[in-house]
Backbone bond lengths (Angstrom), bond angles and torsions (degrees), N, CA, C in turn:
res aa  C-N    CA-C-N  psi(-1)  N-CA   C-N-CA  omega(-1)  CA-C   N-CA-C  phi
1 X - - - 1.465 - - 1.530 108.56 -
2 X 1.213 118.50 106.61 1.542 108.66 -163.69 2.056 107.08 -123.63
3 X 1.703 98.30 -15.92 1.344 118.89 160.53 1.533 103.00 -53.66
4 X 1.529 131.19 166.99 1.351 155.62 133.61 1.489 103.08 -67.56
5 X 1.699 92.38 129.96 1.471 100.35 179.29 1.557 94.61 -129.42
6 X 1.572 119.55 149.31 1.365 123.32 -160.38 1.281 108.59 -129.52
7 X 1.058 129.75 78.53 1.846 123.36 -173.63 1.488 139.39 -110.36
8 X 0.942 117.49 171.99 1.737 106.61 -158.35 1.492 89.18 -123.38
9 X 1.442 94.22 160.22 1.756 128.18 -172.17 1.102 107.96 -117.50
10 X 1.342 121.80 144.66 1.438 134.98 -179.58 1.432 107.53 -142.69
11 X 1.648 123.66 115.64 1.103 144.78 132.42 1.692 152.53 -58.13
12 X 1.433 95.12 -14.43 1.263 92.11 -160.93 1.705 113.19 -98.72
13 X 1.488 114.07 -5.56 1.214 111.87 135.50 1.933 98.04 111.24
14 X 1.538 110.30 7.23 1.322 116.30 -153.51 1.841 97.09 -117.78
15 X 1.087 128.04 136.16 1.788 122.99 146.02 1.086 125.11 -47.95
16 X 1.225 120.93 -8.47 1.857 114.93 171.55 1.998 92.49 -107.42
17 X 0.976 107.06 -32.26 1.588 101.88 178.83 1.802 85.48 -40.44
18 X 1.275 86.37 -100.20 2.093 111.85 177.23 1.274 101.38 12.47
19 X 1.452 117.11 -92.08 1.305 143.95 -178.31 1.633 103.46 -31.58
20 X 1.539 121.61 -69.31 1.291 107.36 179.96 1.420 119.28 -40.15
21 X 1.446 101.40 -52.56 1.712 96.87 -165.59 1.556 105.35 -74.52
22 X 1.036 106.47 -10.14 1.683 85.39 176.46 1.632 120.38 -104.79
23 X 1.646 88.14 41.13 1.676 83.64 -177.13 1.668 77.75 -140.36
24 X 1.394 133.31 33.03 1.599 118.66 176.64 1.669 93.48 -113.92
25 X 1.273 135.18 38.16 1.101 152.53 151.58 1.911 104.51 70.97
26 X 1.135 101.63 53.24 1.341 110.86 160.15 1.435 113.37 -91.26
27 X 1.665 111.17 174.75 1.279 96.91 172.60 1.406 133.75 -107.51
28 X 1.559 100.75 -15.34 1.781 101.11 153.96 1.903 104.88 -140.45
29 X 1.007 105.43 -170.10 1.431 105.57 171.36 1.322 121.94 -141.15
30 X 1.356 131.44 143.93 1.404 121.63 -169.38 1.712 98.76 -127.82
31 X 1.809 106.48 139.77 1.335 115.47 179.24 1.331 102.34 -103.16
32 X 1.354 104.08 127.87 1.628 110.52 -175.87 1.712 110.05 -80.87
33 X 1.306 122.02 134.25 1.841 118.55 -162.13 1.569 72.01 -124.86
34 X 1.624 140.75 -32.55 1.383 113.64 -166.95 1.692 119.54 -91.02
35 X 1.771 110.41 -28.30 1.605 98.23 -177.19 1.524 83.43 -116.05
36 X 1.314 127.68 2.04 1.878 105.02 -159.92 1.891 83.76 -114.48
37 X 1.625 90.50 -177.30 1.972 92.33 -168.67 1.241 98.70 -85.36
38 X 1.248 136.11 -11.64 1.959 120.12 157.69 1.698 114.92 23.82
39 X 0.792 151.39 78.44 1.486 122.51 174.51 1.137 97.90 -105.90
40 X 1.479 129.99 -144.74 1.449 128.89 -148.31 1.591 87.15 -116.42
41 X 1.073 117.79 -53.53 1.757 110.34 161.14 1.337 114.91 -38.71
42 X 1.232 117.09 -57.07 1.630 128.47 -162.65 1.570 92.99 -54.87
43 X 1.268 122.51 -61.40 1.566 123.07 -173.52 1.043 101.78 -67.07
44 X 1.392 154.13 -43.56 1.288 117.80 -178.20 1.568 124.55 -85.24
45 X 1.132 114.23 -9.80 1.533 122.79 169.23 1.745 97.96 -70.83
46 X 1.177 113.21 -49.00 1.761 103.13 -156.27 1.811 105.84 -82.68
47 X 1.298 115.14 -21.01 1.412 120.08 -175.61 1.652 107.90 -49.97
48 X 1.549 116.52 -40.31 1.545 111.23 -167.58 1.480 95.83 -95.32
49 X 1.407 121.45 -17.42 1.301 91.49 -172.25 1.463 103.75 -100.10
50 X 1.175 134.31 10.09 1.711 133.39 161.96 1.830 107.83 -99.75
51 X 1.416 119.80 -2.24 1.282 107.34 176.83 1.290 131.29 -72.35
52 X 1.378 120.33 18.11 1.688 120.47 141.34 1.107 130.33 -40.80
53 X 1.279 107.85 -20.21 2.016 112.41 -176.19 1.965 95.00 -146.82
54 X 1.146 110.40 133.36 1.373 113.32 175.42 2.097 109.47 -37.99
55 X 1.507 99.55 132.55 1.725 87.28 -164.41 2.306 68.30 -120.41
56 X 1.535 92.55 153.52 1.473 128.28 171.10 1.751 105.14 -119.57
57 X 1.188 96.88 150.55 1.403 103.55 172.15 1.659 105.20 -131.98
58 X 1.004 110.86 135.65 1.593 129.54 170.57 1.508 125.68 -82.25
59 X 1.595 112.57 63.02 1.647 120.83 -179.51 1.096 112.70 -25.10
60 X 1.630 126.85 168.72 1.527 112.38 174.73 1.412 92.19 -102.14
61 X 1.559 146.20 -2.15 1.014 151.66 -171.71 1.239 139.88 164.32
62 X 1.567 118.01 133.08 1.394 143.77 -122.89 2.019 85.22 -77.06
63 X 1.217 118.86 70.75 1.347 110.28 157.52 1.806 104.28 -126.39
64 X 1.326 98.06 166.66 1.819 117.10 -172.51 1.380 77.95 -52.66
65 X 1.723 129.88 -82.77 1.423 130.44 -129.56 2.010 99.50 -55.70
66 X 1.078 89.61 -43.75 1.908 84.47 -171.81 1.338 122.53 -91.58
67 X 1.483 117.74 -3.53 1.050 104.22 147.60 1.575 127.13 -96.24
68 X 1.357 120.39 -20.24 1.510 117.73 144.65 1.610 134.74 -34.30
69 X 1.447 105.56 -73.40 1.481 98.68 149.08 1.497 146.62 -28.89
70 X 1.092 92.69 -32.00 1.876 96.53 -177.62 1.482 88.31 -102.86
71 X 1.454 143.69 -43.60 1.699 113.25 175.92 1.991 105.14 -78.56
72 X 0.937 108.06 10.78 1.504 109.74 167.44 1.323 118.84 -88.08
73 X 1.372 117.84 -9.18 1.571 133.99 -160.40 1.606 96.06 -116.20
74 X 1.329 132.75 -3.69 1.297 143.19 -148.37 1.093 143.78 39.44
75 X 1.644 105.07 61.80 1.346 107.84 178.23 1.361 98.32 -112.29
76 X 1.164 96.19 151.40 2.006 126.27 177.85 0.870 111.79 -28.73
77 X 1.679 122.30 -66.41 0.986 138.14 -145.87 1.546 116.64 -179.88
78 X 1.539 133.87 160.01 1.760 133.02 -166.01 1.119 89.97 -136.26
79 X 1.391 92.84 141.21 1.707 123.37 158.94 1.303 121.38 -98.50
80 X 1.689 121.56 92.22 1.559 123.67 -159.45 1.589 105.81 -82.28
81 X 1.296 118.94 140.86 1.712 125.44 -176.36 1.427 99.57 -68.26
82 X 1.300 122.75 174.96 1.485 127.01 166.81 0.917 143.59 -14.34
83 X 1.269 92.57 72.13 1.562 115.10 169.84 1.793 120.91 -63.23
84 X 1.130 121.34 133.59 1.501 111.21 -161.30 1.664 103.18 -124.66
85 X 0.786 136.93 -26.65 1.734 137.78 169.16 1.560 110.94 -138.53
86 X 1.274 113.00 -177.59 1.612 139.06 177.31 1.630 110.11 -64.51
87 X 1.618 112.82 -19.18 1.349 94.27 -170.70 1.549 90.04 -112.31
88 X 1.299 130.52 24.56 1.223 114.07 172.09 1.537 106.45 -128.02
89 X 1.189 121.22 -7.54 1.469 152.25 153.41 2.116 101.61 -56.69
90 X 1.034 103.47 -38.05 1.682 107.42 173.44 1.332 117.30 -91.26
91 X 1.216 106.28 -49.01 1.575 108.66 163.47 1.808 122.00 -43.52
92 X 1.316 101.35 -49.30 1.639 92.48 -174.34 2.017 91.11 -84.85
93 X 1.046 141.39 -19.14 0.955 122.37 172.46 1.628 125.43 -78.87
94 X 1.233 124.20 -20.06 1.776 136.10 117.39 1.608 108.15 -20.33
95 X 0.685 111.69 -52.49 1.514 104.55 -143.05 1.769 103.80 -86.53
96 X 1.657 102.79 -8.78 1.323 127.69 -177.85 1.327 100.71 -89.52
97 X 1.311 133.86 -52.63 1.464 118.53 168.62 1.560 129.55 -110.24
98 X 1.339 100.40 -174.38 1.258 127.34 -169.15 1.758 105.19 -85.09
99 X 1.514 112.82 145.48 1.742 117.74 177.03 1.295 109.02 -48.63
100 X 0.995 114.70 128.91 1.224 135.42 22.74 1.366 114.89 -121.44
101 X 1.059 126.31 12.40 1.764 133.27 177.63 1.858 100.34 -94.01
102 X 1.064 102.98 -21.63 0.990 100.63 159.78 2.430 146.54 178.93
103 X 0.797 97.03 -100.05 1.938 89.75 178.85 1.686 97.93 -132.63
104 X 1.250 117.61 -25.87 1.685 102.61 -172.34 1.552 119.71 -47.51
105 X 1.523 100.62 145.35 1.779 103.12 -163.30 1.776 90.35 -98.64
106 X 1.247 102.74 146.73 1.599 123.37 175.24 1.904 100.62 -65.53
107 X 1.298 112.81 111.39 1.702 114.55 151.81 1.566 116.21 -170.63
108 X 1.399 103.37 40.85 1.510 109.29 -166.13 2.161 105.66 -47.80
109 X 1.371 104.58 148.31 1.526 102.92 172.46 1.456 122.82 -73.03
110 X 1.469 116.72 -12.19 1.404 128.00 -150.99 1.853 90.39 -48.15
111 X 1.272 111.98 -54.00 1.264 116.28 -153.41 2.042 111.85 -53.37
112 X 0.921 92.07 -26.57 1.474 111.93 -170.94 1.666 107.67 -97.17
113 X 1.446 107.09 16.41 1.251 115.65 154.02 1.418 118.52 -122.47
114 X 1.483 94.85 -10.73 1.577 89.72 -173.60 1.454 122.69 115.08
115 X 1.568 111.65 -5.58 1.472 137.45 -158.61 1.300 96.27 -107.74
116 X 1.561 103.90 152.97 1.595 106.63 -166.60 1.745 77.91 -95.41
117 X 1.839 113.08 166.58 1.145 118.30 167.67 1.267 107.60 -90.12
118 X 1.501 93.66 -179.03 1.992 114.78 -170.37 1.652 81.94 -114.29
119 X 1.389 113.18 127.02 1.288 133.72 158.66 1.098 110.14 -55.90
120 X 2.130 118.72 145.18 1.537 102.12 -167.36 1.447 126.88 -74.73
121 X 1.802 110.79 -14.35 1.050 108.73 -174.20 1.982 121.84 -78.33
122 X 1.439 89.39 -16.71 1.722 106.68 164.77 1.776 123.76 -95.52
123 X 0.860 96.19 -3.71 1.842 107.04 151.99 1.514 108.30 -80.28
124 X 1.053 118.23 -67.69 1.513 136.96 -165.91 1.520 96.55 -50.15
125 X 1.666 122.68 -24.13 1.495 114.62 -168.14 1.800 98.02 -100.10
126 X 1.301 102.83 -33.93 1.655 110.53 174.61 1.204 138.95 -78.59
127 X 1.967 109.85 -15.70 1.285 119.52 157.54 1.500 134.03 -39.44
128 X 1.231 149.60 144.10 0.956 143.20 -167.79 1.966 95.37 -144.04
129 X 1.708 103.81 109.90 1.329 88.82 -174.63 1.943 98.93 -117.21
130 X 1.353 117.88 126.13 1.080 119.88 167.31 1.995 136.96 -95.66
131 X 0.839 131.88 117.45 1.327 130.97 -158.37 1.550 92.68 -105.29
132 X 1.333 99.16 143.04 1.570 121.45 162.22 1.166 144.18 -106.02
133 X 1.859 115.93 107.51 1.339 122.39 -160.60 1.632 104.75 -101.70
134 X 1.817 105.17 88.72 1.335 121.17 157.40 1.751 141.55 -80.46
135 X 1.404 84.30 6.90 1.987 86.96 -173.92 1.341 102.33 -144.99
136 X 1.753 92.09 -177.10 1.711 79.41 178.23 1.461 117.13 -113.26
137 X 1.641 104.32 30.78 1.463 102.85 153.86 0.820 110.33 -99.02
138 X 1.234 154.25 -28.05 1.358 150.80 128.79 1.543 133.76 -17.29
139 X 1.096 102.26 -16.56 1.846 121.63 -168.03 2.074 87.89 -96.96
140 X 1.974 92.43 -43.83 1.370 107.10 -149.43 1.758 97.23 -60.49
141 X 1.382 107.57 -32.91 2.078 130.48 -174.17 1.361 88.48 -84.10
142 X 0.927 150.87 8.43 2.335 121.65 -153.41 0.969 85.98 -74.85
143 X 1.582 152.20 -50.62 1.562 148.97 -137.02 1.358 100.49 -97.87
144 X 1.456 143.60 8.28 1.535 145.05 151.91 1.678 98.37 -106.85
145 X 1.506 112.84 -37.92 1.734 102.26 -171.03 1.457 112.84 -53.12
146 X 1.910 103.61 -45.90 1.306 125.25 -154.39 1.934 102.20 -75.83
147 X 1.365 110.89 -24.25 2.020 133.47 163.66 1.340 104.04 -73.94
148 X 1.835 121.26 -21.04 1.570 91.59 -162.50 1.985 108.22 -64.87
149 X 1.086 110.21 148.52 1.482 123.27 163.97 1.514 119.66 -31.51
150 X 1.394 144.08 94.17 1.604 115.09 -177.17 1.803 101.27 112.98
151 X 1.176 102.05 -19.06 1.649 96.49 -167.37 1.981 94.29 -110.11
152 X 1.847 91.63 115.10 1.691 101.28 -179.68 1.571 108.19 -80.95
153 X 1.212 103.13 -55.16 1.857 111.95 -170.42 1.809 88.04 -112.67
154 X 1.614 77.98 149.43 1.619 98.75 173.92 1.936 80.47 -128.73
155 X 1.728 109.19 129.09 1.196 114.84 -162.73 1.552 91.19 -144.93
156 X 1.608 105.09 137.64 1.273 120.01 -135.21 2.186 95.70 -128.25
157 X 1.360 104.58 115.97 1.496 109.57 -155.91 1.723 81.60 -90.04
158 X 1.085 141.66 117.60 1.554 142.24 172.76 1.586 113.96 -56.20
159 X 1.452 92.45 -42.79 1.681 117.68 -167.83 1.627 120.23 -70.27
160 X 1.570 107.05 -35.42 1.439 109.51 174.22 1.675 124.79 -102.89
161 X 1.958 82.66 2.65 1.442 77.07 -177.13 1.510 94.58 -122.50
162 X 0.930 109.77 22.36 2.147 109.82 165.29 1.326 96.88 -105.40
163 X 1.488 138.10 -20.86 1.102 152.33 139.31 1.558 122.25 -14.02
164 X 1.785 79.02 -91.06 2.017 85.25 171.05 1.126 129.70 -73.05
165 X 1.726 119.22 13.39 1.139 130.58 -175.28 1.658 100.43 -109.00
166 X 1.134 102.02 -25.35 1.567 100.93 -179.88 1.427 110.59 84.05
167 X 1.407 133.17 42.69 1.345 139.11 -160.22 1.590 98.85 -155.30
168 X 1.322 105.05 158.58 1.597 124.14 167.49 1.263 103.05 -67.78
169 X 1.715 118.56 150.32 1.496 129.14 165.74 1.556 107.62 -55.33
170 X 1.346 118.25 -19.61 1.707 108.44 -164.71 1.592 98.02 -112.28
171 X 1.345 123.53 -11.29 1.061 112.94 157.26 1.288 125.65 -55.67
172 X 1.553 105.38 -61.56 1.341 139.06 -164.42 1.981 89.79 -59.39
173 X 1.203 116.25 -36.97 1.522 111.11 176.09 1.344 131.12 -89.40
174 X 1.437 102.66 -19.62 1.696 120.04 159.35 1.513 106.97 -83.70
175 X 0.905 135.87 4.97 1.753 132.61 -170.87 1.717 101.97 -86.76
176 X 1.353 97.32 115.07 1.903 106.78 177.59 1.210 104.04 -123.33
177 X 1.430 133.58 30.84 1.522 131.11 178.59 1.489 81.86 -48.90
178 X 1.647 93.61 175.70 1.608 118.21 139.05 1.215 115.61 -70.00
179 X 1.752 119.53 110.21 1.446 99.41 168.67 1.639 100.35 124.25
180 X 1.147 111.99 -34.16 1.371 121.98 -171.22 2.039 119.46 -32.65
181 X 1.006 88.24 151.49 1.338 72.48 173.46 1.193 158.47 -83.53
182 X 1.541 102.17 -21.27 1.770 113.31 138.55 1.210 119.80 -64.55
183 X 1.111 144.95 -36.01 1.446 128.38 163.08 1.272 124.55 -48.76
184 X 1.140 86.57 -43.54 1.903 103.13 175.39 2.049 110.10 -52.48
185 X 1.075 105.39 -63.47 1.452 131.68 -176.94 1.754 84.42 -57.20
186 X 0.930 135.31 -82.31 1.423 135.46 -149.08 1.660 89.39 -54.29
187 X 1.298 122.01 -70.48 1.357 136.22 -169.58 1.911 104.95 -33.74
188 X 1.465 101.10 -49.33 1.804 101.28 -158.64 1.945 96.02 -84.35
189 X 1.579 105.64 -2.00 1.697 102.78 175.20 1.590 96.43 -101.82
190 X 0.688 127.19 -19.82 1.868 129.12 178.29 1.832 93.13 -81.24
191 X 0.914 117.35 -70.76 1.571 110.46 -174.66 1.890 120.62 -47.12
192 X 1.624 99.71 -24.98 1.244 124.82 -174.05 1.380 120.52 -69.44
193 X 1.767 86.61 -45.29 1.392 98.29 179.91 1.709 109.06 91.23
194 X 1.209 117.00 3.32 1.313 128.06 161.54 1.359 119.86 -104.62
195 X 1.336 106.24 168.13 1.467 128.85 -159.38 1.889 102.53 -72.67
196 X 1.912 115.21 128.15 1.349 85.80 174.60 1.905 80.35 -115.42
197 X 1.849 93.27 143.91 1.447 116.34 173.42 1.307 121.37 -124.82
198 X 1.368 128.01 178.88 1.604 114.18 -165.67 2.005 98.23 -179.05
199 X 0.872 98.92 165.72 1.983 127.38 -160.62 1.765 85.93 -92.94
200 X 1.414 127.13 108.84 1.689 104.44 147.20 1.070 108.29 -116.40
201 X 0.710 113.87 -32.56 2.206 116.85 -165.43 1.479 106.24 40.35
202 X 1.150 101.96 40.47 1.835 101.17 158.34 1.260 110.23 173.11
203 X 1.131 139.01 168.59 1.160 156.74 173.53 1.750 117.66 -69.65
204 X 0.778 130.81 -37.91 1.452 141.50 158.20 1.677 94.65 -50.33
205 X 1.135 133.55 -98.90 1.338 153.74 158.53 1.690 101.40 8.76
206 X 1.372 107.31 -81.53 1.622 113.66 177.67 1.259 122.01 -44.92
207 X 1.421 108.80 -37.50 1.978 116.21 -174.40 1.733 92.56 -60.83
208 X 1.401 117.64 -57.34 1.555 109.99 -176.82 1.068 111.31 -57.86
209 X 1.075 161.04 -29.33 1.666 157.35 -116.24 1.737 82.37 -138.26
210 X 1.079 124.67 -76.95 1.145 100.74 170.73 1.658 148.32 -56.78
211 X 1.357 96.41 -5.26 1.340 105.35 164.85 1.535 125.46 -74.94
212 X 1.792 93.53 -25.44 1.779 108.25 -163.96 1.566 87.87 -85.68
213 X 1.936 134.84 -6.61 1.185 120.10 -147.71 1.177 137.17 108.45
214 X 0.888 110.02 -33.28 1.616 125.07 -174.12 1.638 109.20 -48.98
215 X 1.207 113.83 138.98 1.373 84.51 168.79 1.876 112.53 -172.18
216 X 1.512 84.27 69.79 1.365 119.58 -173.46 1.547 110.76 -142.44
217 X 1.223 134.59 71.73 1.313 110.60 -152.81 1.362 104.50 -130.70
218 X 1.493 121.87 139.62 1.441 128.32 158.81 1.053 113.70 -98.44
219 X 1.676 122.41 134.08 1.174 143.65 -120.81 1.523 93.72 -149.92
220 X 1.164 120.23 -97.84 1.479 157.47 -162.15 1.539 106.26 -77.07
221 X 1.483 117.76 93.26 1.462 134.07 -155.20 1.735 99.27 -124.84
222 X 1.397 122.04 95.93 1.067 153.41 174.98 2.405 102.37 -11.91
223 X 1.208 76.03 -91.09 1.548 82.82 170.37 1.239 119.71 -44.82
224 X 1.679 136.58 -38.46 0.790 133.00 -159.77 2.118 107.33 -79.39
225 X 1.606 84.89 -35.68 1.748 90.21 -171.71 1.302 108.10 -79.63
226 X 1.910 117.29 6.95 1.489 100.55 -173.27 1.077 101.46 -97.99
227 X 1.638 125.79 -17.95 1.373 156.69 -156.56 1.977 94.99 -82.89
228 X 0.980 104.30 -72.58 1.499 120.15 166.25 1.453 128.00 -32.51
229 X 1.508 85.96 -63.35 1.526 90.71 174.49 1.589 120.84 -73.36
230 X 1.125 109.10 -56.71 1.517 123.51 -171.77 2.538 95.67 -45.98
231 X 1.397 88.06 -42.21 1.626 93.34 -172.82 1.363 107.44 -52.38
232 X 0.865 111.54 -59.51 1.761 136.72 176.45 1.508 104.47 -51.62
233 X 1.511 140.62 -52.07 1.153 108.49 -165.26 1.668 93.32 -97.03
234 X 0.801 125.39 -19.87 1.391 127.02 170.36 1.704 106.98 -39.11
235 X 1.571 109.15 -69.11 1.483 125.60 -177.44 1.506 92.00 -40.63
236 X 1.137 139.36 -82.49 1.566 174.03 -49.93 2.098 70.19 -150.89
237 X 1.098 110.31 -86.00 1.579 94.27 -154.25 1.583 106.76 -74.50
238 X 1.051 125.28 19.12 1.579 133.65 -173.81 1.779 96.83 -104.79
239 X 1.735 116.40 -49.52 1.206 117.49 -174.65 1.754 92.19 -80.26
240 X 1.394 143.79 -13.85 1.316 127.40 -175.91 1.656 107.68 -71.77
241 X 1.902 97.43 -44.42 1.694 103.54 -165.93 1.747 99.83 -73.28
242 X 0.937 114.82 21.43 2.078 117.69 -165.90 1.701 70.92 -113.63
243 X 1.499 122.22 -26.00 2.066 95.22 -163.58 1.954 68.58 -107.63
244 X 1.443 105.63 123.84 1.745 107.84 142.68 1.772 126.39 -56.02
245 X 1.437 96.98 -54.85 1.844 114.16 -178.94 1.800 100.64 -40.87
246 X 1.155 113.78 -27.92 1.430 112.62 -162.44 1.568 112.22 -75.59
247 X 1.480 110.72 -48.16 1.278 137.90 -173.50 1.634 106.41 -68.46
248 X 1.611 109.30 -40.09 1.412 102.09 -170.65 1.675 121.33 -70.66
């Protein structure tokens, strides 16, 4: 994947949420199961109706059963939370396929929609498994995480790892030491030969991330643009009815 790919997030936990955002011309969409209302209903209701654009789901944690489930529900591909070394970087990429590459158990939903299934050895080639480098033991592994076997995107949480770094998000995104840790992360997925991706939910956010390389990016964060928008035209026709001359 050597294009920029630009994708939107969904929180709000609904099949018409899904569906909207994946028709505002992003290029895939991911349902959040760890901070957004995702539940196990929510993902399988919203998976068919956002599959216009490849949809990911964001497990709340790196075990077989939940990330099975959510590519059992038909999603593309998972975005696993804190991931902390190479052998847990293999594990959730296990846990993405089928034997012999790897542990995922056979019970896809397709059938119970009516959908023919994906054979395991053509899942296993279409999976897309992403791991999440939130700390800085995780920062300290990226160059075995970003090698592990099975692992496409190494995808980079800003928020928990300016966190465990003890730094601001805009530090942590303005930071050009030698050594830094997005450089680092971008560098050990370029050598890897895997995908490096990353959290912006805004436009400020993305301009850096793509500057450092990145180029996997969620952008376009459901709640946030209804919040935005709705504020704005609200303001906007509140300051129009304050001018009369305008209206007449």
């Amino acid at each position: 994947m050597s294009s920029v790919q630009v994708g939107a997030w969904s929180m709000l936990g609904t099949a018409a949420a899904a569906s909207l955002m994946s028709r505002i011309g992003a290029d895939w969409v991911v349902l959040d199961s760890q901070h957004g209302l995702y539940d196990d209903a929510g993902v399988i209701a919203a998976v068919p109706a956002a599959a216009s654009v490849p949809v990911h789901v964001r497990v709340s944690a790196n075990t077989p059963a939940l990330i099975g489930r959510a590519l059992d529900a038909g999603a593309a591909g998972v975005i696993v939370p804190m991931v902390q070394d190479a052998a847990e970087a293999v594990a959730a990429a296990a846990a993405c396929r089928y034997a012999p590459e790897g542990i995922r158990s056979w019970g896809p939903l397709a059938a119970y929609r009516g959908e023919s299934t994906v054979p395991p050895a053509e899942a296993n080639a279409r999976v897309s498994c992403a791991v999440m480098v939130e700390t800085p033991t995780a920062v300290a592994d990226v160059e075995a995480i970003a090698a592990a076997p099975g692992v496409d995107i190494v995808f980079v949480g800003p928020f928990d790892l300016s966190i465990a770094l003890g730094v601001e998000v805009a530090d942590l995104l303005a930071d050009r030491t030698p050594g830094n840790p997005l450089d680092r992360i971008v560098a050990a997925c370029r050598a890897a030969g895997t995908v490096a991706g990353a959290f912006a939910g805004g436009r400020d956010a993305a301009d850096a991330l793509l500057s450092r390389g990145f180029t996997w990016i969620a952008v376009a964060v459901d709640t946030q643009l209804i919040t935005a928008a709705g504020t704005a035209l609200v303001a906007d026709t509140r300051g129009a009815a304050r001018r009369p001359e305008e209206n007449r």
